[in-house]
C-alpha positions as CSV (number, residue, x, y, z in Angstrom):
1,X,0.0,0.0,0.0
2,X,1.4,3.7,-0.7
3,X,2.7,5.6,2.3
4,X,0.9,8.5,3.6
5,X,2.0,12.2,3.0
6,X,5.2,13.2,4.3
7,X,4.9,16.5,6.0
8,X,2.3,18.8,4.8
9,X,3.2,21.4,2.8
10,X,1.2,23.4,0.6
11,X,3.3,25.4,-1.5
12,X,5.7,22.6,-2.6
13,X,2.6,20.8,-3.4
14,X,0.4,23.9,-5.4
15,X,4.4,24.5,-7.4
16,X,4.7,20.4,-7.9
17,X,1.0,20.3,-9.3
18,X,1.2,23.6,-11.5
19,X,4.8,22.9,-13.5
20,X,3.4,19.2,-13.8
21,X,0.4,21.0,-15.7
22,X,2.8,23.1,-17.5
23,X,4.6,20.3,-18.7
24,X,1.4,18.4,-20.1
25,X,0.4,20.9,-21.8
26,X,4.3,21.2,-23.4
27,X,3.9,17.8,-24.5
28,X,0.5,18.1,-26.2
29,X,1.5,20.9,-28.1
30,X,4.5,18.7,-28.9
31,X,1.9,15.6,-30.1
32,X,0.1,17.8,-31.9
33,X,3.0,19.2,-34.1
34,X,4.5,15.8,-34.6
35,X,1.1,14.3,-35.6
36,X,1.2,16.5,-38.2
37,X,3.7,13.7,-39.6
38,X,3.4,10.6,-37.0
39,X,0.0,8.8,-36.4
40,X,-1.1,8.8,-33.3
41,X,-0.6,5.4,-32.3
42,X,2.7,5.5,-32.9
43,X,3.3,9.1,-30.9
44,X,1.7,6.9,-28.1
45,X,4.6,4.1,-28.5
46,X,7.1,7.0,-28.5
47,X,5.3,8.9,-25.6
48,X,5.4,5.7,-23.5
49,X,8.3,3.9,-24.4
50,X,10.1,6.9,-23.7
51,X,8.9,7.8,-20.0
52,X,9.6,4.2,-18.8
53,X,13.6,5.2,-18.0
54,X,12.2,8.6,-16.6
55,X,9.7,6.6,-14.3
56,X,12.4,3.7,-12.9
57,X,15.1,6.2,-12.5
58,X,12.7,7.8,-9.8
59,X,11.6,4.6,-8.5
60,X,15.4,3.8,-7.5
61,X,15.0,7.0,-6.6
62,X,12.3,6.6,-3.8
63,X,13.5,2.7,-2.8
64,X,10.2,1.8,-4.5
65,X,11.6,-0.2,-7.4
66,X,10.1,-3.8,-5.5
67,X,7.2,-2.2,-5.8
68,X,6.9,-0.8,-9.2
69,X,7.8,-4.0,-10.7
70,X,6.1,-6.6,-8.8
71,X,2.3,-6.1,-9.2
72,X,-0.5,-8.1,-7.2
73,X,-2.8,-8.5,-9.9
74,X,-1.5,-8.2,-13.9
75,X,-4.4,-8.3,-15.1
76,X,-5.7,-5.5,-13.7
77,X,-3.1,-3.4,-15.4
78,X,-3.3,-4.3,-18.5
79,X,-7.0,-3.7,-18.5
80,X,-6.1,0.1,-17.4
81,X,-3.6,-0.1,-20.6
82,X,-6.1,-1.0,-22.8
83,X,-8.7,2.2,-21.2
84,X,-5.8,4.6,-20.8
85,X,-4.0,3.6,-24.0
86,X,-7.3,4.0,-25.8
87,X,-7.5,7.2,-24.6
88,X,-4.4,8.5,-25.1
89,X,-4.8,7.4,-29.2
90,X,-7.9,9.4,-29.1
91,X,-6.3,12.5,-27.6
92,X,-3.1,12.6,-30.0
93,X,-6.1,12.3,-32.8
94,X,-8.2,15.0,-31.4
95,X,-5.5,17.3,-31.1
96,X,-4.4,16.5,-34.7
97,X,-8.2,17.9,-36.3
98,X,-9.0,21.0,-33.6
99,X,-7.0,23.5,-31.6
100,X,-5.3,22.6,-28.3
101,X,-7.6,25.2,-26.2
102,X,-10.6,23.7,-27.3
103,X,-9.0,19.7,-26.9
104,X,-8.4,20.8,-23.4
105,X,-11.7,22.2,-22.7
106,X,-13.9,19.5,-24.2
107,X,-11.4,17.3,-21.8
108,X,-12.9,18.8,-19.1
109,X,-15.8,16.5,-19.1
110,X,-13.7,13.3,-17.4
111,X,-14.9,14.4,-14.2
112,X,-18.7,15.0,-15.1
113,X,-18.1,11.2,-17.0
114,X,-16.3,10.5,-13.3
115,X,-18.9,10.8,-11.3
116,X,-21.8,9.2,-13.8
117,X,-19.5,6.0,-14.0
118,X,-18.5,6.2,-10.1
119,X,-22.4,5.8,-9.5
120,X,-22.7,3.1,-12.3
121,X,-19.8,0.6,-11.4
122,X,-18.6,1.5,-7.6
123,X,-22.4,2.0,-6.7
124,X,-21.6,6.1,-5.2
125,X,-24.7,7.5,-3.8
126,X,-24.9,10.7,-6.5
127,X,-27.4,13.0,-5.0
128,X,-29.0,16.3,-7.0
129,X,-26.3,18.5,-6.0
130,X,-23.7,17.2,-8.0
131,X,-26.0,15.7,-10.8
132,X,-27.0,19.3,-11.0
133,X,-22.9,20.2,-11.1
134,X,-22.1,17.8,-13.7
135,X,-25.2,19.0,-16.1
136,X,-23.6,22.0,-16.3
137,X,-20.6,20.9,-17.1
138,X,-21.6,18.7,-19.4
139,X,-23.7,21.5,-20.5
140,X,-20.4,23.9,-20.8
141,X,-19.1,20.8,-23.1
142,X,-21.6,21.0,-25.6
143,X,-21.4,24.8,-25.9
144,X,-17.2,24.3,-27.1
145,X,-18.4,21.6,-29.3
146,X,-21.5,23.1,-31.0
147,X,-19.5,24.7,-34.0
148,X,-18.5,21.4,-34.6
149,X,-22.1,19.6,-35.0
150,X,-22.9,22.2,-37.9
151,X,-21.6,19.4,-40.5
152,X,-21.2,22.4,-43.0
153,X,-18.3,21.6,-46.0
154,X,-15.6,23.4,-44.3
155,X,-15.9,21.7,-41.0
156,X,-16.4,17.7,-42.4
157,X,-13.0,18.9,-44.8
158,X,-10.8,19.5,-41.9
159,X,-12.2,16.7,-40.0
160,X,-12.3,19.1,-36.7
161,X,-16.0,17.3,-36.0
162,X,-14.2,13.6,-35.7
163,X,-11.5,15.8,-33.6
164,X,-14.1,16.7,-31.2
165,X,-15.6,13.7,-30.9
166,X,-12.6,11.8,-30.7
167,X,-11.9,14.1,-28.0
168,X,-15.0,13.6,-25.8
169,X,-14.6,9.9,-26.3
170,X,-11.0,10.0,-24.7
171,X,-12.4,12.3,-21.7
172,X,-14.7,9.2,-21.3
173,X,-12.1,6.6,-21.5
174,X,-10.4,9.0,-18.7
175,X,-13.2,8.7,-16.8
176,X,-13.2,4.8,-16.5
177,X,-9.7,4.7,-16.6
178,X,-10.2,7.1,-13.2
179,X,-12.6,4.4,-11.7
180,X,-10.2,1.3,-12.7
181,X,-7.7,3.2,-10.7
182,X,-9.9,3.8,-7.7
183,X,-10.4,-0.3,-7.2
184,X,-7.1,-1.0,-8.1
185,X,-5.2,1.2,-5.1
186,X,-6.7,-1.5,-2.8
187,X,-4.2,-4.0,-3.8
188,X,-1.8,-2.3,-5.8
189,X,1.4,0.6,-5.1
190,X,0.7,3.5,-6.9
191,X,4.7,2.9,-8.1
192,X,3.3,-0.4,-9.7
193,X,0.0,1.5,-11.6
194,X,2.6,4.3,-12.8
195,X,5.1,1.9,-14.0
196,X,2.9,-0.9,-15.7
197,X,0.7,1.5,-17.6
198,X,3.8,2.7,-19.3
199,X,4.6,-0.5,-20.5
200,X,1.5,-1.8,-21.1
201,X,1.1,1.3,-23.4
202,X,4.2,1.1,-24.7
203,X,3.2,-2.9,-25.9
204,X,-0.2,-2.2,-27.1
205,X,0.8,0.6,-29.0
206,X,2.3,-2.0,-31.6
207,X,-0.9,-3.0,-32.2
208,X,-1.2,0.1,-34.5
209,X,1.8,-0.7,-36.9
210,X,-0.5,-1.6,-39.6
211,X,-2.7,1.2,-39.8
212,X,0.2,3.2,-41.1
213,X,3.4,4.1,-38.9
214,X,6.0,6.4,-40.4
215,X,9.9,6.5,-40.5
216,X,9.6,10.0,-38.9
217,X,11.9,12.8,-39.6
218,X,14.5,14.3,-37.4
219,X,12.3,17.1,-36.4
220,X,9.3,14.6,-35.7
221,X,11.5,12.4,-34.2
222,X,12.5,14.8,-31.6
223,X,9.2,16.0,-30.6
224,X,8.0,12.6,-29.9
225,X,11.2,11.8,-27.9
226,X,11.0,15.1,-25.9
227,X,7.3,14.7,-25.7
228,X,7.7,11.1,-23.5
229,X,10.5,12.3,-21.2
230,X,8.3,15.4,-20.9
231,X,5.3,13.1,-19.7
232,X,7.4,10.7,-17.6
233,X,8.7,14.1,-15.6
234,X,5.2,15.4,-15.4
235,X,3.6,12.1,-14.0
236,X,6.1,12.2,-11.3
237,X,5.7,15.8,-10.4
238,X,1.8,14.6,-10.0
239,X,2.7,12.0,-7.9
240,X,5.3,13.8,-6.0
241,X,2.5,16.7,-5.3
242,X,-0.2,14.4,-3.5
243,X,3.0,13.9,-0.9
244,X,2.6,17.5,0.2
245,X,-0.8,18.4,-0.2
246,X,-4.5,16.8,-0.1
247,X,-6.1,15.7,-3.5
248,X,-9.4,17.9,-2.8
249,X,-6.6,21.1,-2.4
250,X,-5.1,20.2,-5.4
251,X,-7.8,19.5,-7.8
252,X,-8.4,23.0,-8.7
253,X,-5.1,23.5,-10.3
254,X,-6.0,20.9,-13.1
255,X,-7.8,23.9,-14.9
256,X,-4.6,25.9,-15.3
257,X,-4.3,24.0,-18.2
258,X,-6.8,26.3,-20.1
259,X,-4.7,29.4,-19.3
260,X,-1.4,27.4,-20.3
261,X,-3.4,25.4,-23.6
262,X,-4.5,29.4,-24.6
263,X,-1.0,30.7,-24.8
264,X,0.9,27.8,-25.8
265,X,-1.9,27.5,-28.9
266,X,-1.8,31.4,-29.8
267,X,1.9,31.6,-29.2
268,X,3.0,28.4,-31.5
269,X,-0.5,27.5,-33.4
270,X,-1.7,30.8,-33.8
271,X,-5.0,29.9,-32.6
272,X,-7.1,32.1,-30.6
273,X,-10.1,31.4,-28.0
274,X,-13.7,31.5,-29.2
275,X,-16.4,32.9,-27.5
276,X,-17.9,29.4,-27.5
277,X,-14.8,28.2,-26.2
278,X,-14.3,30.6,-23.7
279,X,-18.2,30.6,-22.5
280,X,-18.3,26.8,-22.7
281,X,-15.3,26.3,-20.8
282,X,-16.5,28.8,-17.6
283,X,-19.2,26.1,-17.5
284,X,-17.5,23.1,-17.3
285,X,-15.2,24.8,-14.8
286,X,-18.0,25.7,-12.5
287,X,-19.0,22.3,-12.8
288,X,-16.1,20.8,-11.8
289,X,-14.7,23.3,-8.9
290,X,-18.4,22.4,-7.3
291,X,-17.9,18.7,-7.7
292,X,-14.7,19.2,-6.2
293,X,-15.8,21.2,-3.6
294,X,-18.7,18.8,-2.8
295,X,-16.5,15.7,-2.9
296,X,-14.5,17.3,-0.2
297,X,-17.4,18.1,2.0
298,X,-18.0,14.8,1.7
299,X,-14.4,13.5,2.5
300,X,-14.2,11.7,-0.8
301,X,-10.1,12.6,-0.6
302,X,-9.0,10.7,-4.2
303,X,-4.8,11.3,-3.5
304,X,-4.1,7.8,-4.9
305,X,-6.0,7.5,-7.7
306,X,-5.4,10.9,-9.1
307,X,-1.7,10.4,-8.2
308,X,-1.5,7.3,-10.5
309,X,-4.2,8.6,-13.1
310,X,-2.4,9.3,-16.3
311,X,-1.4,12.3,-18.2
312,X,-3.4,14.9,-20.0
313,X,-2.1,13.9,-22.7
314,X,-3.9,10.5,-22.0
């Protein structure tokens, strides 16, 4: 089982959380340049494959290797490679076909999906409060997707609809990925969910060889590269946070990514936020701050999970 917090320290913990956003955000922008050249099942091989030194080299680290490598029940983990790969394929996809502020908004929804499937499968009592809450997230969601349901000719030519909905499908897959996690911290070391997801995403990944990989350039190449070691440091910043700092405190600061997704997109992408983006967004915010807030009232602390939930760019 994982250790408790050390010592509690906010500050480390809100600076751990933040620059471990940062950096997702740095490797989606990443993905989405190199998938301009790399499907997205092989940027998965590369964005896995790559973390797994990153992720035993802190292991050693932390006298957790044992742990990493030794899991109680396999099977369990490769069924949260198959959910989190699956999402992660869908992501790199999305963020091929529509901006990077709007993937991240529409992304939003895994904790609205959360709390539907935590009622469905772990049998949660979900009372009207937080029904309400994730209606208006959900709400929000459809608001940053509605350009995309127009089906006019220039929205079916760039393929940003199947972005969008590739999207929302991968904030799904998040979501049950999120309650796979949740049962699995009874018997497994977060060390061991970290570590096996990696390689179980690394393996599956080759399963998309024949629908088309590339010999990538340099340029591509590098992105991909950087884009794994970025992950693997960002997981472990995640981690490292929920050792200084509750996960109700910490929540919150996932929706930086919206700030750091709008200037990383303008910036490299030149793309700028919609209204419906914007307004959609502030929705599914609200939505989520209140589940959040709710969840804590109710002392639904979810460190563990979260900790060994994948990336963003899952």
């Amino acid at each position: 089982m994982d250790k408790p917090h050390i010592e509690h320290r906010p500050s480390t913990a809100i600076a751990l959380k933040l620059t471990a956003v940062f950096l997702f955000m740095c490797m989606a922008a990443m993905i989405k340049e190199a998938t301009q050249e790399v499907p997205p099942g092989q940027a998965v091989f590369f964005r896995s494959s790559c973390a797994i030194p990153v992720i035993l080299l802190w292991l050693a680290q932390r006298g957790e290797l044992r742990e990493g490598l030794i899991p109680n029940n396999l099977l369990n983990h490769i069924w949260r490679g198959v959910f989190g790969t699956s999402a992660m394929i869908l992501t790199f996809g999305g963020l091929m076909l529509i901006p990077l502020p709007e993937a991240t908004a529409i992304g939003y929804a895994t904790p609205m999906f959360t709390v539907i499937l935590a009622a469905v499968f772990l049998g949660e009592r979900v009372r009207i409060f937080r029904l309400s809450a994730v209606a208006l997230g959900l709400f929000g969601v459809m608001i940053v997707m509605a350009p995309r349901m127009s089906l006019d000719a220039d929205t079916l030519t760039t393929g940003a609809t199947l972005g969008a909905f590739m999207t929302l499908a991968a904030a799904l897959l998040r979501a049950l990925v999120q309650i796979h996690v949740r049962k699995m911290v009874a018997s497994e070391h977060t060390a061991a969910i970290v570590f096996y997801f990696s390689l179980t995403a690394t393996c599956l990944s080759l399963l998309s060889i024949p629908f088309g990989w590339v010999w990538p350039s340099p340029y591509a190449l590098s992105l991909v590269v950087c884009a794994g070691l970025v992950g693997g440091v960002a997981q472990i910043m995640v981690t490292s946070s929920y050792r200084f700092g509750a996960a109700s405190m910490l929540a919150p600061f996932d929706y930086s990514s919206l700030i750091f997704a709008s200037i990383i997109g303008y910036v490299i992408f030149s793309e700028t936020v919609t209204l419906n983006m914007a307004l959609g967004a502030g929705l599914v915010v609200a939505g989520g701050v209140i589940i959040i807030w709710r969840e804590r009232q109710l002392g639904m602390d979810r460190a563990k999970s979260r900790a060994a939930t994948a990336p963003k760019g899952e």
